[in-house]
Structures are given as C-alpha cells and as structure tokens.
Backbone as numpy.savetxt, mean C-alpha at the origin, in Angstrom:
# Nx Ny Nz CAx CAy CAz Cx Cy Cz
-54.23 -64.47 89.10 -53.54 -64.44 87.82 -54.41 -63.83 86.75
-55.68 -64.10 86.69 -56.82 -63.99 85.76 -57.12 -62.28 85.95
-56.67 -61.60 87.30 -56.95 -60.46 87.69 -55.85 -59.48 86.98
-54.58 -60.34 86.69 -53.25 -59.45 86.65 -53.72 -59.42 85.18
-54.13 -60.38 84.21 -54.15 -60.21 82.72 -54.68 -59.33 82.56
-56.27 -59.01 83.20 -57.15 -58.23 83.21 -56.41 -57.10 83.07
-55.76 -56.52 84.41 -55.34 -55.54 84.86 -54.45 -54.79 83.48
-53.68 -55.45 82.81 -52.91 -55.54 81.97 -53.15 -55.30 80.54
-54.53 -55.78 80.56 -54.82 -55.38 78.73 -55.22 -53.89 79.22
-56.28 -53.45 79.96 -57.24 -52.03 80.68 -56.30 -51.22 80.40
-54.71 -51.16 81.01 -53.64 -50.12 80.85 -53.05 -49.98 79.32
-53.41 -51.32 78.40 -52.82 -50.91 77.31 -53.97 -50.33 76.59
-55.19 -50.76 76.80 -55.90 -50.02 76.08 -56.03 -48.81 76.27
-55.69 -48.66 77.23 -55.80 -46.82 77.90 -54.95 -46.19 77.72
-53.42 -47.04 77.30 -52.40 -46.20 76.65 -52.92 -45.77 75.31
-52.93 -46.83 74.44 -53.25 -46.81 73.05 -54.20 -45.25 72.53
-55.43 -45.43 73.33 -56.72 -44.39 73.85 -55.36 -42.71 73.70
-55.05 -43.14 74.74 -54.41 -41.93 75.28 -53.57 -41.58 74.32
-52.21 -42.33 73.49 -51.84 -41.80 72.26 -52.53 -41.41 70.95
-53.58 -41.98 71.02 -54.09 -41.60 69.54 -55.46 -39.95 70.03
-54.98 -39.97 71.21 -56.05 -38.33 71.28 -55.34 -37.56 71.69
-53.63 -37.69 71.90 -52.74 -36.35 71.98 -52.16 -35.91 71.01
-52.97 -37.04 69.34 -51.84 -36.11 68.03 -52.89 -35.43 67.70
-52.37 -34.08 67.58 -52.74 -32.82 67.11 -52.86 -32.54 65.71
-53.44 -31.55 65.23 -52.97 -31.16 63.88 -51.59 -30.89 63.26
-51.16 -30.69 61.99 -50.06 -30.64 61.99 -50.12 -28.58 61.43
-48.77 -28.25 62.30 -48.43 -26.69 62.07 -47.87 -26.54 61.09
-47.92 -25.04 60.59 -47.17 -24.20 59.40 -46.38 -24.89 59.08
-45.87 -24.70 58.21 -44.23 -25.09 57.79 -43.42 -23.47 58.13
-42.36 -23.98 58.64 -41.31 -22.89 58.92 -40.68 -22.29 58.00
-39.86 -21.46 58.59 -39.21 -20.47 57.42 -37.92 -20.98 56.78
-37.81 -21.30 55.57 -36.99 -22.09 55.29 -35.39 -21.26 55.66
-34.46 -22.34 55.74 -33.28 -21.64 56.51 -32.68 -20.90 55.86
-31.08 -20.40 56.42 -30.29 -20.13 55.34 -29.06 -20.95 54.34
-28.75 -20.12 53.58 -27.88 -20.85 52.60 -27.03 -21.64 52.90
-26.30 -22.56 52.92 -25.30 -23.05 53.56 -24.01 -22.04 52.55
-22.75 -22.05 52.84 -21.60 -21.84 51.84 -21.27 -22.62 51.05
-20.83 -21.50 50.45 -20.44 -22.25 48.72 -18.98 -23.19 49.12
-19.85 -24.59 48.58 -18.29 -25.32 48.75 -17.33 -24.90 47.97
-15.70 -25.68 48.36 -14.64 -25.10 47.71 -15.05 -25.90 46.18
-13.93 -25.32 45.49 -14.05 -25.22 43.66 -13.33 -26.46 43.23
-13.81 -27.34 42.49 -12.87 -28.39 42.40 -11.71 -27.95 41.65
-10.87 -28.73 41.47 -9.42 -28.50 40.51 -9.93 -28.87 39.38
-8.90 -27.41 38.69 -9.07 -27.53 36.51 -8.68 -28.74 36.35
-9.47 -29.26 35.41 -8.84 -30.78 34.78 -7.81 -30.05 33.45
-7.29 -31.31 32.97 -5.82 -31.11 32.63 -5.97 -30.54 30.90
-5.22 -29.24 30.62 -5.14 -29.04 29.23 -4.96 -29.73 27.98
-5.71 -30.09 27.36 -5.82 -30.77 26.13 -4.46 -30.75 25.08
-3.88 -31.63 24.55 -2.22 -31.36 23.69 -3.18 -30.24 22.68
-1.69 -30.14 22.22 -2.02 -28.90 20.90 -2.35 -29.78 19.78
-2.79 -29.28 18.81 -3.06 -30.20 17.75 -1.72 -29.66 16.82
-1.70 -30.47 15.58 -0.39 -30.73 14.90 -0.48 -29.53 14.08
0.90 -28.93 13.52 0.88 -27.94 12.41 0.66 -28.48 11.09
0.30 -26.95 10.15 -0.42 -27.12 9.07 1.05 -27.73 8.50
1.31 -28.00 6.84 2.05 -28.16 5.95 2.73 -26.28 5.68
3.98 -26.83 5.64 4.05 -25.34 4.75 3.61 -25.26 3.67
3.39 -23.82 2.79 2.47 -23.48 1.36 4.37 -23.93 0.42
3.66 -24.19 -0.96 5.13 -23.77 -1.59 5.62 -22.94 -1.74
6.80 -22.50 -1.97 7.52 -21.47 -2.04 7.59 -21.13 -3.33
7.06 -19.78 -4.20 6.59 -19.32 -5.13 8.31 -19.43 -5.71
8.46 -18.92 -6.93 9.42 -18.97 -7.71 10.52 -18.01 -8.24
11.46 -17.94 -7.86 12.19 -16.74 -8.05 12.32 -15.58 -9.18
12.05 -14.45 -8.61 11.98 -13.67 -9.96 13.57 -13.79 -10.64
13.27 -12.86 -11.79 14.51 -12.76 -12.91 15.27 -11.55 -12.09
16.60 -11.99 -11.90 17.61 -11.34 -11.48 17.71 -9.94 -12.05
17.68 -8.33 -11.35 17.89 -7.36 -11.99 18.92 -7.19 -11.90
19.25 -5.74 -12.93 20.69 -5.21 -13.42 21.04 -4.44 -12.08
22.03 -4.52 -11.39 22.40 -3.82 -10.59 22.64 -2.02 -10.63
23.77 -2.32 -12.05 23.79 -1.00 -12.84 22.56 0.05 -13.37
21.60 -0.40 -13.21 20.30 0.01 -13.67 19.24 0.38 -12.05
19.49 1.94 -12.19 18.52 2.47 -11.25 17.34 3.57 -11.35
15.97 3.36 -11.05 15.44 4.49 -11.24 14.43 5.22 -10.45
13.79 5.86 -10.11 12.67 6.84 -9.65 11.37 7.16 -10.37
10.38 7.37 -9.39 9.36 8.41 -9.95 9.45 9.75 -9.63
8.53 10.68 -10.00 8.62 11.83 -9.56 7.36 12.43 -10.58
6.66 13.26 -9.60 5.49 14.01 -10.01 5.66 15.59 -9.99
5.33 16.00 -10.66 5.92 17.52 -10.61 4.26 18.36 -11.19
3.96 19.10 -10.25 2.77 19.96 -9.91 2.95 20.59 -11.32
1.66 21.28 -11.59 1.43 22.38 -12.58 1.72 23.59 -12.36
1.82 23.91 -11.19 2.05 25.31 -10.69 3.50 24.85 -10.07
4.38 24.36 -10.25 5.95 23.99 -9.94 6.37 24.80 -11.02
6.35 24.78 -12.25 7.13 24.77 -13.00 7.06 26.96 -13.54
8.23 26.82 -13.50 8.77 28.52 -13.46 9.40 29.04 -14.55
9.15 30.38 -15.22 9.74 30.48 -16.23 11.00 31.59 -15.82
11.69 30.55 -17.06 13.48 30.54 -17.29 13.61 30.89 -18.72
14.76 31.60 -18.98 15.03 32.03 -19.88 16.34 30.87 -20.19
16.18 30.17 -21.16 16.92 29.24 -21.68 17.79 29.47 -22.45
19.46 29.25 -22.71 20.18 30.19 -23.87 20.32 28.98 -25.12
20.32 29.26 -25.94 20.27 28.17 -27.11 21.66 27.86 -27.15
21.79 26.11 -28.03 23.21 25.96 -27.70 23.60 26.07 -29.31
25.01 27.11 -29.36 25.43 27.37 -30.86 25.77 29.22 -31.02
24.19 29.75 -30.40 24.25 30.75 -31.55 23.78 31.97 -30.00
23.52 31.17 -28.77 23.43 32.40 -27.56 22.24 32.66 -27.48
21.46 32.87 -28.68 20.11 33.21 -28.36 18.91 32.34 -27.48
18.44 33.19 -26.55 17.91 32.27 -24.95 16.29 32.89 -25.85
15.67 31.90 -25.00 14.15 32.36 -24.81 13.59 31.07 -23.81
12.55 31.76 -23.81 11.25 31.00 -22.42 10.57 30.21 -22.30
11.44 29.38 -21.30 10.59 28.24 -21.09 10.51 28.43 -20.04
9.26 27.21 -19.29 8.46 26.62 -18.25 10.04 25.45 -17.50
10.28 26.01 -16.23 11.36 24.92 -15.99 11.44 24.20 -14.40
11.41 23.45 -14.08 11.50 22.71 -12.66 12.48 21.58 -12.35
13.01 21.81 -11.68 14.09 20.70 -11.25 14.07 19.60 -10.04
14.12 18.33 -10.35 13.60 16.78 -9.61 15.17 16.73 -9.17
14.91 16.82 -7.57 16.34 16.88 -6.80 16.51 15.20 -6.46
17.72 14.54 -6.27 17.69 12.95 -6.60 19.56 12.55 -6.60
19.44 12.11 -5.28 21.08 12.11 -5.49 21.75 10.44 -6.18
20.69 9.60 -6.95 21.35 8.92 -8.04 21.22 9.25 -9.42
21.43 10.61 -9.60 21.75 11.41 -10.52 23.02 11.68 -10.40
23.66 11.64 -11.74 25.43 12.31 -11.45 25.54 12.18 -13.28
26.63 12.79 -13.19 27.05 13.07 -14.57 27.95 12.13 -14.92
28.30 11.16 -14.03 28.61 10.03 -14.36 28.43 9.00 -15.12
26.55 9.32 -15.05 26.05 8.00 -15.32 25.24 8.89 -16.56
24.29 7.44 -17.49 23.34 8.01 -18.09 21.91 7.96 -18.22
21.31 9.27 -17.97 20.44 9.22 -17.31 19.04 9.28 -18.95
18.27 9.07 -18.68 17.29 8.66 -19.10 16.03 9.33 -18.73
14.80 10.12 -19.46 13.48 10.30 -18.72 12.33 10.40 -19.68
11.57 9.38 -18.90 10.35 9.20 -19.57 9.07 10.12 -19.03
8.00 10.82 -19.50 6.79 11.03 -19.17 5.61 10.14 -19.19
5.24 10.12 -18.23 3.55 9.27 -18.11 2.81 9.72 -18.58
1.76 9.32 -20.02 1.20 9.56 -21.01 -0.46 8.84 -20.79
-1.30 8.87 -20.14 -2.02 7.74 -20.00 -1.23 6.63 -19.42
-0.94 5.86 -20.21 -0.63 4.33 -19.49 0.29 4.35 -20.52
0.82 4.55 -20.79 2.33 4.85 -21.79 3.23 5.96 -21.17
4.06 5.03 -21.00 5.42 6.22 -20.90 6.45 6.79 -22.42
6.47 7.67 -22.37 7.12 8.30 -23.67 8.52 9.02 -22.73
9.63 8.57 -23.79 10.90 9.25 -23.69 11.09 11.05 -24.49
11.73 11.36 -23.21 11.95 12.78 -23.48 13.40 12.96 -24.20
13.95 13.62 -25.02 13.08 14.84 -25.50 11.49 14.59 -26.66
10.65 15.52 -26.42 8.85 15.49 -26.98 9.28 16.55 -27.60
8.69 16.01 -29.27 7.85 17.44 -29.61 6.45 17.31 -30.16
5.41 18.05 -30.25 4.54 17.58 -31.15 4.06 18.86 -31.54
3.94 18.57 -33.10 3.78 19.41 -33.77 1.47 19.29 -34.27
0.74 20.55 -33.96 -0.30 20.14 -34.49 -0.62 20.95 -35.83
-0.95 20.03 -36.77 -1.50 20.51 -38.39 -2.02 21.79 -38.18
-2.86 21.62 -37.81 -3.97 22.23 -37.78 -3.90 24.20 -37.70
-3.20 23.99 -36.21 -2.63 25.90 -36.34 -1.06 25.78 -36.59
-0.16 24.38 -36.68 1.07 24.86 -36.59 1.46 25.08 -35.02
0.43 24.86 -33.80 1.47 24.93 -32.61 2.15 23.91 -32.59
2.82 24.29 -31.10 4.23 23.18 -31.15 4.07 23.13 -29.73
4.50 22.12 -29.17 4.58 21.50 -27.87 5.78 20.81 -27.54
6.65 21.22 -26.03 8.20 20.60 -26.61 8.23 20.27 -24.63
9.12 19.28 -24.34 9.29 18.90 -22.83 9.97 18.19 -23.40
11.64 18.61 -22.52 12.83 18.40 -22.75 13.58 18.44 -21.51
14.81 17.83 -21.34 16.01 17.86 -19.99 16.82 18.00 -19.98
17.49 18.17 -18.96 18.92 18.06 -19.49 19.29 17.27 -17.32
20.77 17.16 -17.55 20.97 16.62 -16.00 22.90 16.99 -15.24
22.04 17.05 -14.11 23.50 17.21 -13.46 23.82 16.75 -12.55
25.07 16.72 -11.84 24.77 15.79 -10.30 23.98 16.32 -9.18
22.81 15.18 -9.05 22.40 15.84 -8.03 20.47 16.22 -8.19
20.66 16.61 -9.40 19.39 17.18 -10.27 19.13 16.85 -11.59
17.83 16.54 -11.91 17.53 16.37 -13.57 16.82 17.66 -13.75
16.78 18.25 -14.84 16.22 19.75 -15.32 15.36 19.34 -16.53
13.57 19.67 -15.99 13.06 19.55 -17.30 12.45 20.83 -17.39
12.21 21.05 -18.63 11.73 21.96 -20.11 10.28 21.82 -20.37
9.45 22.78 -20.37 8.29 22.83 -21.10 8.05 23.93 -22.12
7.39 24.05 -23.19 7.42 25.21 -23.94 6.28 24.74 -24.79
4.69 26.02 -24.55 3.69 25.65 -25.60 3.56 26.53 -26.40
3.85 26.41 -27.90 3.90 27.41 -28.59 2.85 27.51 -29.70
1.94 28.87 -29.86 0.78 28.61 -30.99 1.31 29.61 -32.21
1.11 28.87 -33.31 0.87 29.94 -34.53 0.52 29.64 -35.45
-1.04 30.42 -35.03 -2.20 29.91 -35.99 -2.03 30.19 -37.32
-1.59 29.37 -37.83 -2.01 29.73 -40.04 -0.74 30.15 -40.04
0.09 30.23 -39.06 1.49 30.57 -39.37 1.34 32.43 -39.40
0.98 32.92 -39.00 0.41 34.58 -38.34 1.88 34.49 -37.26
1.70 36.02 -36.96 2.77 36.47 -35.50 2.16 36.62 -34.52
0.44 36.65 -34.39 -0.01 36.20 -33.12 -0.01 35.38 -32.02
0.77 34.18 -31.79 0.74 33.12 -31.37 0.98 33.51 -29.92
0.44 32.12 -28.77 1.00 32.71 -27.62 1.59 31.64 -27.18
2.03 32.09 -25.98 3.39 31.04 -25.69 2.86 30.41 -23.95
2.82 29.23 -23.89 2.37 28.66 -22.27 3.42 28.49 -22.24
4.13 28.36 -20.99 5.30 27.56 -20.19 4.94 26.94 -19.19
3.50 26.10 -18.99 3.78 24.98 -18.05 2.75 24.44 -18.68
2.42 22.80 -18.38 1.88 22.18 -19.12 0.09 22.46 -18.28
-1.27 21.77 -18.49 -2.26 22.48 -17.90 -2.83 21.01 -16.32
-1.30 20.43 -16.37 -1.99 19.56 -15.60 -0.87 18.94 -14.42
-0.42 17.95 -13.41 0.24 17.10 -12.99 1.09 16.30 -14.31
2.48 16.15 -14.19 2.71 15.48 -14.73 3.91 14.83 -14.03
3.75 13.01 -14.16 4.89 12.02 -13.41 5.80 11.66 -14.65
6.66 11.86 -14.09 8.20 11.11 -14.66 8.65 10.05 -13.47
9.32 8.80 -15.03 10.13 8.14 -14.45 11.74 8.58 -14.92
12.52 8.41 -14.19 14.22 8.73 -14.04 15.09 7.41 -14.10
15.29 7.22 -15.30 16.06 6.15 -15.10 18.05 6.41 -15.54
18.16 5.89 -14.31 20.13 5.73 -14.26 20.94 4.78 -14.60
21.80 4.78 -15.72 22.80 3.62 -15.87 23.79 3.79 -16.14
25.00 3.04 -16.14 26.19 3.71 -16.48 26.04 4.00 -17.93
26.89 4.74 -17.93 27.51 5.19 -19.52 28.22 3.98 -20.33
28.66 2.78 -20.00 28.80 1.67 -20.74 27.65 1.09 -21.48
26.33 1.18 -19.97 25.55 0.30 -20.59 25.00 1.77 -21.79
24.68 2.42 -21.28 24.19 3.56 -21.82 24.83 3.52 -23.18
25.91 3.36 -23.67 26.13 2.85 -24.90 26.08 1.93 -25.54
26.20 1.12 -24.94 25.55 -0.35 -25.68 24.10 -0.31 -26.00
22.96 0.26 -25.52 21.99 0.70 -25.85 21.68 1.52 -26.98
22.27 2.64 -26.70 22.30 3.68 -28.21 22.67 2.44 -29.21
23.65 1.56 -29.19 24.23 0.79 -30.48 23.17 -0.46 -30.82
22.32 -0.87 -30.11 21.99 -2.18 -30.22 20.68 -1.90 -30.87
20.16 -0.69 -31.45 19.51 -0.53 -32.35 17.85 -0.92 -31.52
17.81 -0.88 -30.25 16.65 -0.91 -29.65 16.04 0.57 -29.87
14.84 0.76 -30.08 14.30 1.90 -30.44 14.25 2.80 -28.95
15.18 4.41 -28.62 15.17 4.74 -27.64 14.06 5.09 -27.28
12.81 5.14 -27.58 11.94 5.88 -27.87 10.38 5.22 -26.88
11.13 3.76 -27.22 10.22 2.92 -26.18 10.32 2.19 -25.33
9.53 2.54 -24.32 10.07 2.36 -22.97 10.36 1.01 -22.92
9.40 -0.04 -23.13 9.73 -1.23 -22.93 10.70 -2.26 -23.46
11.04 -1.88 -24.55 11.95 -2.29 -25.41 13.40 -1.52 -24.76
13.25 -0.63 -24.26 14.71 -0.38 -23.48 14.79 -0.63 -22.57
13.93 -0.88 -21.35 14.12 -1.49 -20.03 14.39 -3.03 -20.65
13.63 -3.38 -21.16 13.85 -4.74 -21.28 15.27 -4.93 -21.48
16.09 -4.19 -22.68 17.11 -4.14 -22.93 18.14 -4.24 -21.50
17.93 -3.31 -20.78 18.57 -2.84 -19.74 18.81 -3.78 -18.64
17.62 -4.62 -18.26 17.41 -5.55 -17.87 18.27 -6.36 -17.90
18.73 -6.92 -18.72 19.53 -8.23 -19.46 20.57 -8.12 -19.72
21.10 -6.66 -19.45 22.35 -6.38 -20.35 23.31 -6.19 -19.13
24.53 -6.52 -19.51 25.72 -6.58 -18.34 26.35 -5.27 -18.05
C-alpha cells in the first residue's frame, strides 16, 4: 500500500515537472481579421407634430373709395419726339410753328374731358403754359388740344430780345418731359369749371375729382 502512495505522488510530480517545461514563449500577435458587415439600419423613429400657427397680422384699413368716372395716365415724351407743325390760328387762318407730338391712349375720346398736366420738378402744372421772361421779352408756350384716341401737345420757344426782330424760335423743349392725362366726363368736367376750384392746381382738382359724383 505504502509502495502504491509512493508510486503515485513520483507520477504527479513528474506530471506537474513535465507541464510547467512544455510552456513556451508566447508568439506574434496575428493579423488582425476582416471587417465583419455592416449591420442592417435601424428604423426612423417617428416625426415630431408640427408646431401651431402664428396669429394672423391685422388687416390694414381701407382706402377712400375712388371716382370711377375719373381716369388717368402718364406719359413721357422724348426731346427729339417732338416735330415741327405748322399750326393754323383759330379766327383769322394765320398758321405758324410749332414743336408738336401726339400721346396715343384709347381713354381719350371727345366725349369726355380731358385734362393735362406737366411735371415741373415735383409739381405738376396744368396746360395750357405760358411764361413770359422780363428780361428779353421771350415767351415760352406748351399747349393741347384732344381727340379720340390721341391728346396733341404744343411747344413754342420764342426770343425777342429788347423787343428787336431778331429773335429765334425753338420748337421743342431742351429736355424729357412727363405728362399726366387726366379723363372725366364732361358732367363732372363741369362741375369743376363751376365750383371755383382753381384749374390751375393739380391738387386742389384731383382732390375735387375725387369726391365728386
């Protein structure tokens, strides 16, 4: 029995022996592998509500009702537009030369009454113009007349210095000049002439025009 114990530790010690002188060093590290695949994509999570609308703004305030009867235009007419015409005077036949161009406009008619102002700076002035200067006695005149269809304006610059027979005569003015065209009937168009508004200024007759039935 005493032989078998014997026998028995000798083999474990000789195992023990024997495992601890077959570990080796430890090798390289290897080549690291490859990628695995890209897992699948999870699902979009869920869209957020909308957020609430603004207030509406207020609603600004209604303008003042215009005259129906009351219509008008601009119109710019070049420096080099305007052409000379021999004009006949009304009475006595005798024509002479003016500067003349015609603003084509089919709420023009001889129906109605028509109206035209020139843009002056920042003032509009009603036609017929004259202006007379001290100084030599020239004269400066832009005038119209109208038909259906067309308004006809007039230019004429006339010099005479000290009152002499030298004077000379321009027929177009030396620059751009805008007109406004204004149309109304011939009712209102008389109630205007009568109501003692000065024709002369613009604002005081639109205004008029404005308001009036």
């Amino acid at each position: 029995m005493n032989k078998l114990v014997k026998l028995l530790s000798i083999f474990a010690l000789a195992t023990t022996v024997s495992f601890w002188s077959c570990k080796g060093d430890q090798g390289e590290q290897g080549l690291q592998g490859p990628i695995g695949p890209q897992g699948t994509a999870g699902t979009n999570g869920t869209n957020g509500t909308n957020g609430k609308d603004g207030t509406n703004g207020t609603n600004g305030t209604n303008g003042k009702d215009g005259n129906a009867n009351v219509q008008s235009f601009l119109a710019t007419v070049k420096a080099d537009d305007w052409k000379e015409m021999e004009v006949t005077g009304i009475g006595n036949g005798v024509s002479s030369k003016w500067g003349a161009v015609a603003i084509e406009n089919a709420l023009v008619t001889t129906e109605k009454f028509v109206m035209v102002f020139v843009k002056n700076g920042e003032t509009l002035k009603s036609l017929p113009i004259l202006y007379t200067k001290e100084l030599d006695n020239s004269v400066e005149r832009l005038d119209y007349g109208y038909k259906t269809g067309q308004v006809e304006l007039f230019y004429r610059y006339q010099s005479q210095l000290f009152g002499g027979a030298n004077g000379t005569t321009i027929l177009k003015p030396n620059g751009d000049l805008t007109f406004e065209i204004v149309c109304t009937s011939k009712t209102v168009g008389a109630a205007l002439e009568k109501s003692g508004v000065d024709m002369k200024n613009y604002k005081e007759v639109m205004n008029f025009l404005s308001t009036s039935l």
